[in-house]
mmCIF file of the C-alpha atoms, coordinates in Angstrom:
data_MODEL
# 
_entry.id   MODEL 
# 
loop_
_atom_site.group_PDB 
_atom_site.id 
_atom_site.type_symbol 
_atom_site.label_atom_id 
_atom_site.label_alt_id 
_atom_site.label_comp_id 
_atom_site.label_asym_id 
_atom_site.label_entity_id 
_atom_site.label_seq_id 
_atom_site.pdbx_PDB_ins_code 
_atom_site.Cartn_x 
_atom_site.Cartn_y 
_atom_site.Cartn_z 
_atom_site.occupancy 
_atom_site.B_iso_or_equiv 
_atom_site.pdbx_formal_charge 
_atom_site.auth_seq_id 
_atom_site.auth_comp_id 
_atom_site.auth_asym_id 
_atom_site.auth_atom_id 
_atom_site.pdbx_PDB_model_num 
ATOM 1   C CA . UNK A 1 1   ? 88.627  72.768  106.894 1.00 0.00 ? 1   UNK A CA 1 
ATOM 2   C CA . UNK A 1 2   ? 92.069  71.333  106.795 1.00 0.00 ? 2   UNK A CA 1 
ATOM 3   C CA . UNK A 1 3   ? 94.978  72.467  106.842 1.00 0.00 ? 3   UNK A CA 1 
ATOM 4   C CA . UNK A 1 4   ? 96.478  73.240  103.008 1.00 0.00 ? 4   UNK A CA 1 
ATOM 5   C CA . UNK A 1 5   ? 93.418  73.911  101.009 1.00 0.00 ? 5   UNK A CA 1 
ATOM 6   C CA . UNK A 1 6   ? 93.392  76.994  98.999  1.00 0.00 ? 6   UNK A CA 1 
ATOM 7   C CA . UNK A 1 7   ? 90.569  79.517  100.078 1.00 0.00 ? 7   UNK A CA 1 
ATOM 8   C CA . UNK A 1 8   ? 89.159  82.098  97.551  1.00 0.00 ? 8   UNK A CA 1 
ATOM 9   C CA . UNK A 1 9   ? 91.457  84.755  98.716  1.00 0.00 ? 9   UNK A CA 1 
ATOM 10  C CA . UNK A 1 10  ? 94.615  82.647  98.064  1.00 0.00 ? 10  UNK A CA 1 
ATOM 11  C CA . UNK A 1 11  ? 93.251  81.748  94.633  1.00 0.00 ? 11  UNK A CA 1 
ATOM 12  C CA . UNK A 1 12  ? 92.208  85.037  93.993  1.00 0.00 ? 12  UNK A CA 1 
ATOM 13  C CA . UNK A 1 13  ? 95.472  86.240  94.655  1.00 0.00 ? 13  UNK A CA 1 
ATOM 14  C CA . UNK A 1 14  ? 97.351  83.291  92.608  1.00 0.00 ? 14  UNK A CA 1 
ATOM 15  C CA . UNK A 1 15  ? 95.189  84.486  90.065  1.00 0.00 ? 15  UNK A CA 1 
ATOM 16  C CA . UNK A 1 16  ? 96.868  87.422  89.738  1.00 0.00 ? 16  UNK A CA 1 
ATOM 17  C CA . UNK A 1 17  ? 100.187 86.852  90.442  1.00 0.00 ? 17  UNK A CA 1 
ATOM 18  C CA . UNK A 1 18  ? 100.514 88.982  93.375  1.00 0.00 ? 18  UNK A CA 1 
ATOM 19  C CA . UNK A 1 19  ? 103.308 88.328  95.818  1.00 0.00 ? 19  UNK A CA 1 
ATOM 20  C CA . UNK A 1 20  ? 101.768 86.499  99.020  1.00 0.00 ? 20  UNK A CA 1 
ATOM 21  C CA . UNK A 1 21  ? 103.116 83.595  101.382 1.00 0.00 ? 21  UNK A CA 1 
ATOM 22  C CA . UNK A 1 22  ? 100.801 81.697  103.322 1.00 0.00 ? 22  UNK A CA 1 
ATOM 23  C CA . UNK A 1 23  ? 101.384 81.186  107.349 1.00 0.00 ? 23  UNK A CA 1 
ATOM 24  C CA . UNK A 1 24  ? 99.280  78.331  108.885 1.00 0.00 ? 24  UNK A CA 1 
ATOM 25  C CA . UNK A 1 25  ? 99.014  77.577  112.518 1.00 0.00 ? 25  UNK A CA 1 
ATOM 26  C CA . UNK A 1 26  ? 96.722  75.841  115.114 1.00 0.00 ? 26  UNK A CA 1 
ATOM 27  C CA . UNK A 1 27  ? 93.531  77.287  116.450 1.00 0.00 ? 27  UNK A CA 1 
ATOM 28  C CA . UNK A 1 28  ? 93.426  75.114  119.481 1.00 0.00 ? 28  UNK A CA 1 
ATOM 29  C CA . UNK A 1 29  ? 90.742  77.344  121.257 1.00 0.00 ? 29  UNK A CA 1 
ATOM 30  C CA . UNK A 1 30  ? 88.536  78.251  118.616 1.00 0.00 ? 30  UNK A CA 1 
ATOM 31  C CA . UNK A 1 31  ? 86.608  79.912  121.178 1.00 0.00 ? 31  UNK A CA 1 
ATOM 32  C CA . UNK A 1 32  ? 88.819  82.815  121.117 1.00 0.00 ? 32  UNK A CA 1 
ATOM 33  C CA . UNK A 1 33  ? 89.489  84.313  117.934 1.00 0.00 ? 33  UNK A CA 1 
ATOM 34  C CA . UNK A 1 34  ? 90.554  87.614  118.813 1.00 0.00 ? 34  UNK A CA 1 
ATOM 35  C CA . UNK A 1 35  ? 93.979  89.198  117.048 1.00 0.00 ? 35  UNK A CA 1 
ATOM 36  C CA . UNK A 1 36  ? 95.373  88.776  120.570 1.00 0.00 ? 36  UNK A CA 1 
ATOM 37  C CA . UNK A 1 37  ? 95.215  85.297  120.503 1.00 0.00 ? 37  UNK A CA 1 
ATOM 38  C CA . UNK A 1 38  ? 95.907  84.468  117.238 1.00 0.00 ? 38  UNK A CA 1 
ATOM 39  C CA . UNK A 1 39  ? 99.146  86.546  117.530 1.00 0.00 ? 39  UNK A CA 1 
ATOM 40  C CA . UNK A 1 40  ? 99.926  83.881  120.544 1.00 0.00 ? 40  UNK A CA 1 
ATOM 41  C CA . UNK A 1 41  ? 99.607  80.903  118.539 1.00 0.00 ? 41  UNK A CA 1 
ATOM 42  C CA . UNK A 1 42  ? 100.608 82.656  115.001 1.00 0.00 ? 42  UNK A CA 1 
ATOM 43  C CA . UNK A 1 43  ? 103.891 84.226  116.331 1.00 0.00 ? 43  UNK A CA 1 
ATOM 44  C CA . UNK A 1 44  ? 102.739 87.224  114.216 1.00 0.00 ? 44  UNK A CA 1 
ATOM 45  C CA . UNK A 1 45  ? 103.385 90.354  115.684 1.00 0.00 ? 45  UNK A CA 1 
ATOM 46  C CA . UNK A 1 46  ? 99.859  91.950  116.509 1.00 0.00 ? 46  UNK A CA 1 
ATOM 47  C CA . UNK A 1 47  ? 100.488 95.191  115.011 1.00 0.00 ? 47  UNK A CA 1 
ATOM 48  C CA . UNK A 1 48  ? 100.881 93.265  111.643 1.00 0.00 ? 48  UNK A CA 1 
ATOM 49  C CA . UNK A 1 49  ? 97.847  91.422  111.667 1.00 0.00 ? 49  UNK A CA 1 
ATOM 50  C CA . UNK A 1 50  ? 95.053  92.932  109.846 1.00 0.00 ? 50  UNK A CA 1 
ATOM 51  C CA . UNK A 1 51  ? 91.688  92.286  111.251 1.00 0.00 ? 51  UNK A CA 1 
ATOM 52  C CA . UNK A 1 52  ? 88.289  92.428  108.447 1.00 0.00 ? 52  UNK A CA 1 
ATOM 53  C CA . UNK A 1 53  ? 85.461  93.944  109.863 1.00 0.00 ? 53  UNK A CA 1 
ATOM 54  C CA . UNK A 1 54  ? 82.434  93.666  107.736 1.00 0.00 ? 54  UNK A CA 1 
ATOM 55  C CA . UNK A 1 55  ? 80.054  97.098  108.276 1.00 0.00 ? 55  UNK A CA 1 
ATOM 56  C CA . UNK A 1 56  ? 77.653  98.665  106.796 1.00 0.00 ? 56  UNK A CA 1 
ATOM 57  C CA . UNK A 1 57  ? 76.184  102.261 106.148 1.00 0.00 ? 57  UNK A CA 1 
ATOM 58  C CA . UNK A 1 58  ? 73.183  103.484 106.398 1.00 0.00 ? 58  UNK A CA 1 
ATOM 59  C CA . UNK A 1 59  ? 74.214  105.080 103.019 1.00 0.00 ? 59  UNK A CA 1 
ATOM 60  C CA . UNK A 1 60  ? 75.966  103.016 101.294 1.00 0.00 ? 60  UNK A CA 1 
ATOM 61  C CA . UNK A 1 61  ? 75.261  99.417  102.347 1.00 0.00 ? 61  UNK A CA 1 
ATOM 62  C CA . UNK A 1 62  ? 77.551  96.869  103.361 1.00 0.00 ? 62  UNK A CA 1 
ATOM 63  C CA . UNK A 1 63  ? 81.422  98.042  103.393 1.00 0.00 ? 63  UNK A CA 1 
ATOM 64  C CA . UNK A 1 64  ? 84.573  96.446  104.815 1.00 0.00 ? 64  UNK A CA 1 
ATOM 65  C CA . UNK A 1 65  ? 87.305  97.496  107.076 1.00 0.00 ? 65  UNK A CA 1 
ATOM 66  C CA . UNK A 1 66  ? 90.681  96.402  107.779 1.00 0.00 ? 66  UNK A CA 1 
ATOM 67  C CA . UNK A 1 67  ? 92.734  97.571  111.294 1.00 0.00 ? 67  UNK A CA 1 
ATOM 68  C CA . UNK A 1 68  ? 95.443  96.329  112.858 1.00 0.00 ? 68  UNK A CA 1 
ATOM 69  C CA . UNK A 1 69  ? 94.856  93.721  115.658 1.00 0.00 ? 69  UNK A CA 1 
ATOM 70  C CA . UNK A 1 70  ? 95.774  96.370  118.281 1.00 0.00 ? 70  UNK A CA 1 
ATOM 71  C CA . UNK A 1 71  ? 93.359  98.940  117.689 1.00 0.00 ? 71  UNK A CA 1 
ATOM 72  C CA . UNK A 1 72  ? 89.779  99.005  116.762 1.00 0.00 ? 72  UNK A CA 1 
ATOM 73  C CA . UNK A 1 73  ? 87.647  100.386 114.096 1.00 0.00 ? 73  UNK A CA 1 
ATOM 74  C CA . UNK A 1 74  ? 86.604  104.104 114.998 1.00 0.00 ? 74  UNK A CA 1 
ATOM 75  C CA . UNK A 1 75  ? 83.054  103.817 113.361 1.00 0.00 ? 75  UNK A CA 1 
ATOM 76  C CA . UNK A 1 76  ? 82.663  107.713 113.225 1.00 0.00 ? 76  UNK A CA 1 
ATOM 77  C CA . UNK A 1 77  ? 86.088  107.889 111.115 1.00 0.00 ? 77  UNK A CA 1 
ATOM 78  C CA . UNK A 1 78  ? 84.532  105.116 109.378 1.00 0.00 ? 78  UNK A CA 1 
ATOM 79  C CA . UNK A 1 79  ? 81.395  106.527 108.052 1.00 0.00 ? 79  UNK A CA 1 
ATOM 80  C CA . UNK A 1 80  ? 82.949  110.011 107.156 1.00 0.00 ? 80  UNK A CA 1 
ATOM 81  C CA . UNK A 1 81  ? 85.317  107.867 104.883 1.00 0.00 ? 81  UNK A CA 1 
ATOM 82  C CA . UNK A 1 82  ? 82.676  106.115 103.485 1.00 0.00 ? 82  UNK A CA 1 
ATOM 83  C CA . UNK A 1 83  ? 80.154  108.923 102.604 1.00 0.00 ? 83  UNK A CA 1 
ATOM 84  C CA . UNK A 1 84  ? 78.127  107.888 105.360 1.00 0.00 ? 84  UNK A CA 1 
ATOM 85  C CA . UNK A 1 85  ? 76.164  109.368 108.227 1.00 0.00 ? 85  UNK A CA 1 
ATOM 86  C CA . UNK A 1 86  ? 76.443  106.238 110.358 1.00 0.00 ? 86  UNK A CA 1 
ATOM 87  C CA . UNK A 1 87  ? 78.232  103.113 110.236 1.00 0.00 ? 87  UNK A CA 1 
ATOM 88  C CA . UNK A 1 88  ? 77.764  99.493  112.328 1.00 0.00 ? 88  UNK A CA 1 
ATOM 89  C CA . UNK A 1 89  ? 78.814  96.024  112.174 1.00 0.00 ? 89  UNK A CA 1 
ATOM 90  C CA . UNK A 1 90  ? 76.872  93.700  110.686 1.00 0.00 ? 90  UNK A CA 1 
ATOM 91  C CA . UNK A 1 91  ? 75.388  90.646  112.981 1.00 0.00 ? 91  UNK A CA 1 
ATOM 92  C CA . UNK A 1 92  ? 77.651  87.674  113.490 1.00 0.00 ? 92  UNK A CA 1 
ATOM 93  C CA . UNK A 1 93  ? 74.919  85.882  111.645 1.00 0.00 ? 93  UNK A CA 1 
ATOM 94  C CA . UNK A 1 94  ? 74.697  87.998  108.557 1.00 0.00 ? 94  UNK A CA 1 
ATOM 95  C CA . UNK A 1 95  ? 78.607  87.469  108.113 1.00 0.00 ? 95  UNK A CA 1 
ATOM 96  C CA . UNK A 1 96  ? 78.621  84.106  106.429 1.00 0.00 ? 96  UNK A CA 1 
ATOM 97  C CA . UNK A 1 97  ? 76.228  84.777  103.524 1.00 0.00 ? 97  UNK A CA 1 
ATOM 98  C CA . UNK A 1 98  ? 77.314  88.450  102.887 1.00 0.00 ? 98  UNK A CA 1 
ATOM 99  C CA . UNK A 1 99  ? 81.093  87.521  102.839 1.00 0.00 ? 99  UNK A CA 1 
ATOM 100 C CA . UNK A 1 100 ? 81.380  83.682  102.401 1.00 0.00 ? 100 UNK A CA 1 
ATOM 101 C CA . UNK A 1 101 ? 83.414  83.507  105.226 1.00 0.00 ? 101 UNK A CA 1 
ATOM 102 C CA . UNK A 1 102 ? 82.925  82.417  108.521 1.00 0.00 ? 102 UNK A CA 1 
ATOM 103 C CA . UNK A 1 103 ? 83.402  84.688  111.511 1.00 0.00 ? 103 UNK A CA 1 
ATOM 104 C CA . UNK A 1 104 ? 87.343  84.607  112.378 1.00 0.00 ? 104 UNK A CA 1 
ATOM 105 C CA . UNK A 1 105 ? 87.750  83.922  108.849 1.00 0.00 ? 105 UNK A CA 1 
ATOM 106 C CA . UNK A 1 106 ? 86.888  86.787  107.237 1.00 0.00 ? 106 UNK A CA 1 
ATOM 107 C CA . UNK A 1 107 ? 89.187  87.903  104.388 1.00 0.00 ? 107 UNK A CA 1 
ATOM 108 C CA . UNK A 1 108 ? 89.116  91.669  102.480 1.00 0.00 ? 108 UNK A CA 1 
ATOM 109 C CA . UNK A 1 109 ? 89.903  89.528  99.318  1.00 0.00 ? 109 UNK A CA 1 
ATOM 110 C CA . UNK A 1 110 ? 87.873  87.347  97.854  1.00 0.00 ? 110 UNK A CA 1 
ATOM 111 C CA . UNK A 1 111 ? 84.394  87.791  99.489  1.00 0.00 ? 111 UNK A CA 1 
ATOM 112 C CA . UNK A 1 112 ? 81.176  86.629  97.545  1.00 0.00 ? 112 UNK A CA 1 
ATOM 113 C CA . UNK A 1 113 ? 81.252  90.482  96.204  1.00 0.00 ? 113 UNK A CA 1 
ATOM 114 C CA . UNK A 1 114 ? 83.845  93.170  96.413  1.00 0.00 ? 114 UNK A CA 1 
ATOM 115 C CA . UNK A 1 115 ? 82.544  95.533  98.669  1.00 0.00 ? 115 UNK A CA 1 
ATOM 116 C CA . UNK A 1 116 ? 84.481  98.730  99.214  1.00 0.00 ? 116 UNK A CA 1 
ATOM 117 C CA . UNK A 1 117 ? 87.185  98.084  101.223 1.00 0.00 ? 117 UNK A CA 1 
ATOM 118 C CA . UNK A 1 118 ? 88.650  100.713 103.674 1.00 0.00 ? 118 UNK A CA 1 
ATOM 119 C CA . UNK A 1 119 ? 91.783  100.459 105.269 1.00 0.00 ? 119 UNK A CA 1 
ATOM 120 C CA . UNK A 1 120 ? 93.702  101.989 108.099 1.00 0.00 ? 120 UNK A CA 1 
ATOM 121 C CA . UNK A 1 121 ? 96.184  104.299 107.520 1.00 0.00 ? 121 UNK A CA 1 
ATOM 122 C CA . UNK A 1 122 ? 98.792  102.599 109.917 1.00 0.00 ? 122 UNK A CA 1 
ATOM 123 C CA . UNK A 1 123 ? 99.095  100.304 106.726 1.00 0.00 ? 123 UNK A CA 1 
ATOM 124 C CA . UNK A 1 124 ? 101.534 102.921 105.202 1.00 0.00 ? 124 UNK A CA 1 
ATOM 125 C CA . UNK A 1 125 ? 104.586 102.299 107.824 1.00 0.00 ? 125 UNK A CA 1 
ATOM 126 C CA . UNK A 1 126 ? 104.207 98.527  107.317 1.00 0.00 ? 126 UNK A CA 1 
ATOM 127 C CA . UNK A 1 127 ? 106.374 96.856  105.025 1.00 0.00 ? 127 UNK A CA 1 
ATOM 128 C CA . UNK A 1 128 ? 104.362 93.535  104.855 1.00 0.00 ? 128 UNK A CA 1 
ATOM 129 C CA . UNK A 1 129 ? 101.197 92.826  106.540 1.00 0.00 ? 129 UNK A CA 1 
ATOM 130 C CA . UNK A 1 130 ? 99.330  89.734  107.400 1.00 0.00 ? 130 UNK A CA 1 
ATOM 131 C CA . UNK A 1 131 ? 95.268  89.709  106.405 1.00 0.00 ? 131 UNK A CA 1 
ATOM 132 C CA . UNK A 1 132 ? 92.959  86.189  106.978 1.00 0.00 ? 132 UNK A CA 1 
ATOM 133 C CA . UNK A 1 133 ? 93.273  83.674  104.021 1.00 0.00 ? 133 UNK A CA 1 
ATOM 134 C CA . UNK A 1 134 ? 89.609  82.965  104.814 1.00 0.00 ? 134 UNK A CA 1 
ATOM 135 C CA . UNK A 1 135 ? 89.591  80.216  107.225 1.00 0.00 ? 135 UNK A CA 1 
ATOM 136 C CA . UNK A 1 136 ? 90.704  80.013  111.157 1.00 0.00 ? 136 UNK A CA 1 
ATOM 137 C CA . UNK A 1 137 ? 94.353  79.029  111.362 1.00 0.00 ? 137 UNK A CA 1 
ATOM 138 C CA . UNK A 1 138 ? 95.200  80.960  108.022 1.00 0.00 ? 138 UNK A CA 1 
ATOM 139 C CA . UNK A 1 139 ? 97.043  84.160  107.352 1.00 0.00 ? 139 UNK A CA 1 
ATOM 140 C CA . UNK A 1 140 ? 98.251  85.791  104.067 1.00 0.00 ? 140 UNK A CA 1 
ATOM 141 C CA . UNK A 1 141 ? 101.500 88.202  104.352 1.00 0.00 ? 141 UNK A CA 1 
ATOM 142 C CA . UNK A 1 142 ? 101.379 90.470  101.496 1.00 0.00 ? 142 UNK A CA 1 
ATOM 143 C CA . UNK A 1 143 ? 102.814 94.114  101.062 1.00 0.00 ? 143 UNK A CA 1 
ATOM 144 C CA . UNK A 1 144 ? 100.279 96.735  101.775 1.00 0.00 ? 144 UNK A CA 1 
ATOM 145 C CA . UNK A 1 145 ? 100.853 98.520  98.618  1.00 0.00 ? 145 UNK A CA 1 
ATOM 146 C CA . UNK A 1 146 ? 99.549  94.917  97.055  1.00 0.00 ? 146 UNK A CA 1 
ATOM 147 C CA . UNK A 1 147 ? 96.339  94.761  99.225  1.00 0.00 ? 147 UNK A CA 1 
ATOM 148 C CA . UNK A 1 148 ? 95.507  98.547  98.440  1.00 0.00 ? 148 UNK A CA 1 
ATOM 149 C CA . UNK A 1 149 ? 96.103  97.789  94.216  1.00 0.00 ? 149 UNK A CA 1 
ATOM 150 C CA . UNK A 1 150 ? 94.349  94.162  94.127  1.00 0.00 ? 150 UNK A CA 1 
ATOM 151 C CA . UNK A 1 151 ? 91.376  95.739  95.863  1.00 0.00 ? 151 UNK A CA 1 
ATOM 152 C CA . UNK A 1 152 ? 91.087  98.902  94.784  1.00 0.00 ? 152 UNK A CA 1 
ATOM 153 C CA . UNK A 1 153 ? 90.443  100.058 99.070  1.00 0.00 ? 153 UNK A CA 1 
ATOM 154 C CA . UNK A 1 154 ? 91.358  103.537 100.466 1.00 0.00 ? 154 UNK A CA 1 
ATOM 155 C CA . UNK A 1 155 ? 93.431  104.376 102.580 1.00 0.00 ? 155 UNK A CA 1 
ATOM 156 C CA . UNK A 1 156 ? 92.334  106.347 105.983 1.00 0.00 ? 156 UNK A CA 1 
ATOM 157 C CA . UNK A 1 157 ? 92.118  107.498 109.087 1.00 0.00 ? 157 UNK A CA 1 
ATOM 158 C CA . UNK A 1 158 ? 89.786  104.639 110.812 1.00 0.00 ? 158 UNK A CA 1 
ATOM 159 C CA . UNK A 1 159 ? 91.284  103.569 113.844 1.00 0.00 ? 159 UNK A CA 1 
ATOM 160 C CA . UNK A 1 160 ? 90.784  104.662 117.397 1.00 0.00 ? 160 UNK A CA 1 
ATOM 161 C CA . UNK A 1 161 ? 93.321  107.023 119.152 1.00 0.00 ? 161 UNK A CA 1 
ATOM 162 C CA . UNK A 1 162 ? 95.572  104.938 121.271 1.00 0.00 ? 162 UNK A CA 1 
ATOM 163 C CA . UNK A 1 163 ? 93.724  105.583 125.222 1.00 0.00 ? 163 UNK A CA 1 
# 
């Protein structure tokens, strides 16, 4: 995709007039998408970016969580949040026609549905946060409290203790 074109979570977003900027950058090695890297080639902060990973329950079907690049998603936490007993990610090849997106591109806004969207508590000492505009080499920066409204996620405990 090139560079400039609007994804469904930037229109989405434009939509409703909430307060975003977009941050573009090169995804040289596409091979390595993790929140690591794209913090290299970003210059955003790892802490700040927001990785989507798309779950589901064995309850409640397919759900979506959102962590800081840092940490990972504690899948235990994760299911008690959700109402469910047990909680997985979904196959790499299940992303695309669940979300729209392609893996390394997956946005919590503006998916093919709104599934519930959980997010990790670490969001409340952020000021601004940056979450995938839906396409490698893409980043929104919105305020959490924005996120949280526009999607209607909760907030909680999801992340793994620091080792």
């Amino acid at each position: 995709m090139k560079k400039g074109n609007k994804t469904n979570a930037i229109r989405y977003l434009e939509k409703r007039n909430i307060p975003h900027d977009v941050v573009e950058y090169d995804m040289e090695d596409e091979g390595d998408l993790s929140a690591s890297h794209v913090s290299e080639v970003s210059g955003i902060p790892v802490s700040m970016l927001y990785k989507t990973i798309v779950c589901r329950g064995d309850k409640t079907g397919v759900i979506l969580a959102c962590v800081p690049g840092d940490s990972e998603v504690d899948m235990k936490k994760l299911a008690k949040a959700s109402g469910n007993k047990k909680v997985e990610s979904v196959p790499v090849k299940e992303i695309l026609p669940l979300t729209g997106y392609i893996r390394g591109g997956v946005s919590p806004i503006g998916c093919k549905k709104d599934y519930p969207l959980y997010v990790s508590d670490t969001i409340r000492s952020k000021d601004r946060i940056y979450i995938s505009a839906g396409r490698k080499g893409c980043q929104i920066a919105i305020a959490p409290d924005d996120l949280v409204a526009v999607r209607e996620a909760k907030v909680c405990p999801i992340t793994k203790e620091a080792r």
